[in-house]
C-alpha positions as CSV (number, residue, x, y, z in Angstrom):
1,X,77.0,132.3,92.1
2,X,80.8,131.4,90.9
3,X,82.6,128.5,90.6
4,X,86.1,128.4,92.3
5,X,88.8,127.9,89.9
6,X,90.8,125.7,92.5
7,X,88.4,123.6,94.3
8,X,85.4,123.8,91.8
9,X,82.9,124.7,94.3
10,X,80.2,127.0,93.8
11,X,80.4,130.8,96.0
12,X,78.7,133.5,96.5
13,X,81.4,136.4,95.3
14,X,81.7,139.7,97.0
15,X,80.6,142.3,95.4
16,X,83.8,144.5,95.4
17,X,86.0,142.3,93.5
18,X,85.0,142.6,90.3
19,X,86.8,139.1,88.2
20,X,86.0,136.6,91.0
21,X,88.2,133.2,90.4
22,X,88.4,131.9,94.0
23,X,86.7,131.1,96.9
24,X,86.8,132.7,100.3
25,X,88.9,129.4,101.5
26,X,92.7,129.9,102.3
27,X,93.9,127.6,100.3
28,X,92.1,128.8,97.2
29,X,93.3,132.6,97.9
30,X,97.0,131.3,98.4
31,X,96.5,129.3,95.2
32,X,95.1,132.6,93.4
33,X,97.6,134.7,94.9
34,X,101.1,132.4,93.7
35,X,99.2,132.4,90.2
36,X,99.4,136.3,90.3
37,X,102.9,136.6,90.9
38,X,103.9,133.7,88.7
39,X,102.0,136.3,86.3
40,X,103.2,139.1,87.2
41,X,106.8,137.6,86.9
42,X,106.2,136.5,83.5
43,X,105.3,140.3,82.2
44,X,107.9,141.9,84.2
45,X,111.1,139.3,83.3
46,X,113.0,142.7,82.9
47,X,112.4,143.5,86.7
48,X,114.6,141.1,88.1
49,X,117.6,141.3,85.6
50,X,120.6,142.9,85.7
51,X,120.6,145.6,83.5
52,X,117.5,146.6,85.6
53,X,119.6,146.7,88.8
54,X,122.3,148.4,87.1
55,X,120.2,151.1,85.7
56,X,118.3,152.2,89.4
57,X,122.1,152.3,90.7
58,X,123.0,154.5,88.2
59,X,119.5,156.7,88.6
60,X,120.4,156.4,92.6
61,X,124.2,157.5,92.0
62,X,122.4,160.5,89.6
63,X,120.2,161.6,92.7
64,X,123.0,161.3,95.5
65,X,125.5,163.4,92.9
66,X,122.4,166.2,92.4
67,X,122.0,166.4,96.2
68,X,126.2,166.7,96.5
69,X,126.1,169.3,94.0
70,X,123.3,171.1,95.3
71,X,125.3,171.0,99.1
72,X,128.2,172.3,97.4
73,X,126.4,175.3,95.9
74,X,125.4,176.3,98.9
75,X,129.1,176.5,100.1
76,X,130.2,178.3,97.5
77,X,127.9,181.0,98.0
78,X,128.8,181.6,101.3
79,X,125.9,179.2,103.2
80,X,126.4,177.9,106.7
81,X,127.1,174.6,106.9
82,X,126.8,172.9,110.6
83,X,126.7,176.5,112.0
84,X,129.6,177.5,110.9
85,X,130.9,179.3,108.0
86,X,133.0,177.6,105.6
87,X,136.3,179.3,104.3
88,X,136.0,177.2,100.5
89,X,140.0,178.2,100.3
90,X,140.6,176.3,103.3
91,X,139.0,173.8,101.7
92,X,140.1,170.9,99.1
93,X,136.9,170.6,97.1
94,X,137.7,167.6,95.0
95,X,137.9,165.4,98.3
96,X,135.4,167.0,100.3
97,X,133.0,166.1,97.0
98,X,134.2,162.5,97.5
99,X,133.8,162.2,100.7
100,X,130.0,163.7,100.8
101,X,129.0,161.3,98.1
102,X,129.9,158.1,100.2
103,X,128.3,159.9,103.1
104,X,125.3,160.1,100.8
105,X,125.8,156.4,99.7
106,X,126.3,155.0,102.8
107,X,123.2,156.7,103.7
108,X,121.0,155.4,101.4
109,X,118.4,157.0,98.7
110,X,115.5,156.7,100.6
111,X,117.1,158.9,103.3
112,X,118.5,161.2,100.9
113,X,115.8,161.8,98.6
114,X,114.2,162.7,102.9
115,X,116.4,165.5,102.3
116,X,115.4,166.7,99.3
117,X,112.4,169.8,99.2
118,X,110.5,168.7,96.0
């Protein structure tokens, strides 16, 4: 038997959790769980700041610019590209590059890393 931390009444725990501190009640497990994520907040402060954000945009942008490298590649050595062969003279690199990284932005790294063979 276990007392619950919130209501202070005595339980019988499962057996799968293995640090009981609340009953089965819903108020005592909603208690628990917004003491969890208070915690959880607390060790990871760096999670929700702004260098955080602004280094996964810049791992992101790293991705999307390996997979637009990767496409061009493939051009230049001759690959089809939508069924049809690409003449890379007819072609002005520099803004094709550009626009196939906003493609790839607008698309979004979950669909591009999709894309990716690992």
């Amino acid at each position: 038997m276990c007392t619950c931390k919130y209501c202070n009444i005595l339980y019988a725990p499962r057996p799968q959790v293995k640090n009981p501190q609340a009953c089965d009640r819903n108020e005592c497990q909603l208690a628990r769980q917004k003491d969890n994520e208070k915690t959880w907040r607390e060790r990871n402060k760096a999670h929700y700041g702004k260098d955080y954000h602004e280094q996964m945009r810049g791992e992101r942008d790293n991705i999307i610019q390996e997979v637009v490298m990767d496409v061009l590649k493939c051009l230049e050595i001759g690959k089809n590209f939508l069924e049809k062969t690409i003449n890379l003279k007819d072609l002005n690199l520099d803004e094709f590059q550009k626009a196939l990284t906003h493609f790839f932005s607008e698309l979004g790294i979950r669909r591009v890393k999709k894309l990716l063979i690992l």
